[in-house]
C-alpha positions as MATLAB code, in Angstrom:
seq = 'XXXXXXXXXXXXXXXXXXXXXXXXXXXXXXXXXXXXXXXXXXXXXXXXXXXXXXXXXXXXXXXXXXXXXXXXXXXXXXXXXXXXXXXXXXXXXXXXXXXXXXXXXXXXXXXXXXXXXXXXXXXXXXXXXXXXXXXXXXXXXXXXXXXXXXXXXXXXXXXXXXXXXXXXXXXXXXX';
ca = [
      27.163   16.054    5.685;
      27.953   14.162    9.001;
      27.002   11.151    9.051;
      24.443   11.415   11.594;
      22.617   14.321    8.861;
      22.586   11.656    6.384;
      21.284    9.259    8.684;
      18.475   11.602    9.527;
      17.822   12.605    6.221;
      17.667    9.456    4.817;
      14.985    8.409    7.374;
      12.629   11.159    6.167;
      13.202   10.306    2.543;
      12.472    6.713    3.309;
       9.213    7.927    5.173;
       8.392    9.658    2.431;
       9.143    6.587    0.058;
       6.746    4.354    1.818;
       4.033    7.480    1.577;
       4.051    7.283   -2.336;
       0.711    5.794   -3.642;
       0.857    2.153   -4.528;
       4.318    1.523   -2.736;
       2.388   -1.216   -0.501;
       1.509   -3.024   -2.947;
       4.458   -3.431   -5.256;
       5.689   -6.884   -5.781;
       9.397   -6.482   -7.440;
      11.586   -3.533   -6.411;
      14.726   -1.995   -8.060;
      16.835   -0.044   -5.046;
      20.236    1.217   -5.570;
      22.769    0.319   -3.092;
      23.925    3.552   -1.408;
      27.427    4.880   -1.960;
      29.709    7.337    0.311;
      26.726   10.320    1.193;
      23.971    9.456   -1.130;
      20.165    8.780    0.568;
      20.546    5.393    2.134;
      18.253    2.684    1.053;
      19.146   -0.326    3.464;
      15.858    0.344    6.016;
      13.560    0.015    2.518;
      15.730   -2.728    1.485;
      15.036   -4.646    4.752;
      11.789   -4.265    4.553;
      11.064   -5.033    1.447;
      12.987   -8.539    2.663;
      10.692   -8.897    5.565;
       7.393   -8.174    2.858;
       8.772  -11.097    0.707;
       9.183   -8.173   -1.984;
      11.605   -9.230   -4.644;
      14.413   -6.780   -4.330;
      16.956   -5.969   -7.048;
      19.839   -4.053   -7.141;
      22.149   -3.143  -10.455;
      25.354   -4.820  -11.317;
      27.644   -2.470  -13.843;
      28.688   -4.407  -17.083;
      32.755   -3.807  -16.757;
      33.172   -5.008  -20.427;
      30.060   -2.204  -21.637;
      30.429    1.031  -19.295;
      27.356    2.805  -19.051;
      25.430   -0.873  -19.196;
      23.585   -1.940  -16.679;
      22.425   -5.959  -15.572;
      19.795   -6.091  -12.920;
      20.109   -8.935  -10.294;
      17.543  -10.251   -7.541;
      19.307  -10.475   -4.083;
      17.908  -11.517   -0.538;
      20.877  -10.494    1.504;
      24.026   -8.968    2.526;
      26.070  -11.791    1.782;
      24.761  -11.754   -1.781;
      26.889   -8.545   -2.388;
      30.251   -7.778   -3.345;
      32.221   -4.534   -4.573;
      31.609   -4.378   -7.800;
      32.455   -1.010  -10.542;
      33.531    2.103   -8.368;
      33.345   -0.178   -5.183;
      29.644    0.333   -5.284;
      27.811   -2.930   -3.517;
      26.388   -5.178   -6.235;
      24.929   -8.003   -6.901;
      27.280  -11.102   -7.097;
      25.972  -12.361  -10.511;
      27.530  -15.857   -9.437;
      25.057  -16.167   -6.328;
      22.114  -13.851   -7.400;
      19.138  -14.369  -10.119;
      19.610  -12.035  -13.802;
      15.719  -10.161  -14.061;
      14.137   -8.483  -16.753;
      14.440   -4.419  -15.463;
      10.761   -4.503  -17.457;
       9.628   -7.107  -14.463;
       9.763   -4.306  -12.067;
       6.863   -2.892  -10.520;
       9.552    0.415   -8.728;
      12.614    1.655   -9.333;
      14.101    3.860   -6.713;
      16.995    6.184   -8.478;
      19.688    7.996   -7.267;
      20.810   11.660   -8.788;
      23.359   14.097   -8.002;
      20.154   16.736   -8.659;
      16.968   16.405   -9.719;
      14.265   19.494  -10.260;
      10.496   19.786  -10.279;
       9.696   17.828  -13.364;
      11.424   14.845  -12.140;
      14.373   15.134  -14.553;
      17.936   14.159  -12.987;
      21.549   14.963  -13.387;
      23.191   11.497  -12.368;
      27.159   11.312  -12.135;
      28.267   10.874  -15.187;
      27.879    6.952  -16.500;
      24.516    7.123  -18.377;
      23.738    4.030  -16.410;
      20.665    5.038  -15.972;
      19.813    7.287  -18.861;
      19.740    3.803  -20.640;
      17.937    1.944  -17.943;
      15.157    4.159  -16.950;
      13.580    3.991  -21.084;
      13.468   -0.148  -21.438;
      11.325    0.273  -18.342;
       7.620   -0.413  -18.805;
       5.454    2.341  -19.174;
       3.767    1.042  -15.966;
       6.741    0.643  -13.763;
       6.333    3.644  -10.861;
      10.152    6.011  -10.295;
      11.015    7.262   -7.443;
      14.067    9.740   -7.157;
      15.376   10.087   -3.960;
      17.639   13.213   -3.056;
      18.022   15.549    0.233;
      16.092   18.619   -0.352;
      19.039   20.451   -1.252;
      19.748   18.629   -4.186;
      16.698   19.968   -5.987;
      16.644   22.805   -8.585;
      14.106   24.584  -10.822;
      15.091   23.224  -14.186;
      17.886   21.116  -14.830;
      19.474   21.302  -18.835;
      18.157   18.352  -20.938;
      18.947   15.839  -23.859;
      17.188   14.270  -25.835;
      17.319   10.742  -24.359;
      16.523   11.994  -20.574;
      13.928   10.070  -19.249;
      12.177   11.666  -15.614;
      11.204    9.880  -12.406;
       7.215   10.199  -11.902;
       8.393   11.127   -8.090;
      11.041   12.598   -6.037;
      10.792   12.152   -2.708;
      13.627   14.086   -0.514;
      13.339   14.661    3.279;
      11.068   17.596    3.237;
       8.712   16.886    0.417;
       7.534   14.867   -2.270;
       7.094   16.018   -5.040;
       5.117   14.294   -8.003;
       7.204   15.267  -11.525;
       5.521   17.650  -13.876;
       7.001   16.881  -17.018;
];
């Protein structure tokens, strides 16, 4: 995609994001930080800023791969390249949280399909993440409408999104 198609795209699934039931009122958000062509976040992310939202982003263990800390952040500067040269968290300027404190988690996929389940790319970052969530805690998969299939192969230890939201539809999971 150009960049101006993931531009546009990204705008509809961030529409689409702030259409989900209950979004308004959440309280303590886990984005993702977008990486080379994936749905960007950063319009969300500012306005969950402006909202007084907490906002937290993941920070890769580089001694555990796969492993995943979660860090509150309240600006660019509280970034740096972190595993793959994804933006993270600087754990030396940013707060450690509980993932169980969060109210949303918005998750990135290489695919997802109608019941919500994703193929990510490859880490199991968050195939561990996504089950030490409360039961409570509302997912949101975001993907460009191409990235969606019927039925994606499963494990045992897949856990779905309750949403996907893409930049034609949402669509709520039906696992």
């Amino acid at each position: 995609m150009t960049p101006d198609d993931v531009q546009k795209r990204s705008l509809a699934i961030q529409d689409r994001v702030r259409g989900v039931p209950g979004w308004e009122t959440m309280r303590t958000v886990l984005v993702y930080l977008p990486f080379q062509n994936e749905a960007d976040t950063w319009a969300l992310i500012h306005e969950l800023w402006d909202q007084r939202v907490q906002t937290l982003a993941p920070c890769c263990r580089p001694d555990c791969p796969g492993e995943m800390d979660i860090y509150a952040f309240q600006s660019v500067q509280d970034l740096r390249p972190g595993t793959f040269t994804i933006p993270e968290p600087d754990p030396l300027l940013c707060t450690l949280v509980d993932p169980r404190a969060c109210d949303c988690v918005l998750v990135p996929g290489a695919a997802f399909d109608r019941s919500g389940f994703r193929l990510g790319f490859g880490g199991g970052y968050y195939d561990r993440l996504l089950p030490g969530l409360s039961n409570e805690t509302l997912t949101i998969g975001l993907a460009y409408d191409f990235q969606i299939v019927e039925h994606l192969p499963r494990e045992s230890h897949d856990q779905p999104v309750r949403v996907v939201c893409t930049d034609q539809e949402s669509i709520q999971a039906r696992s």
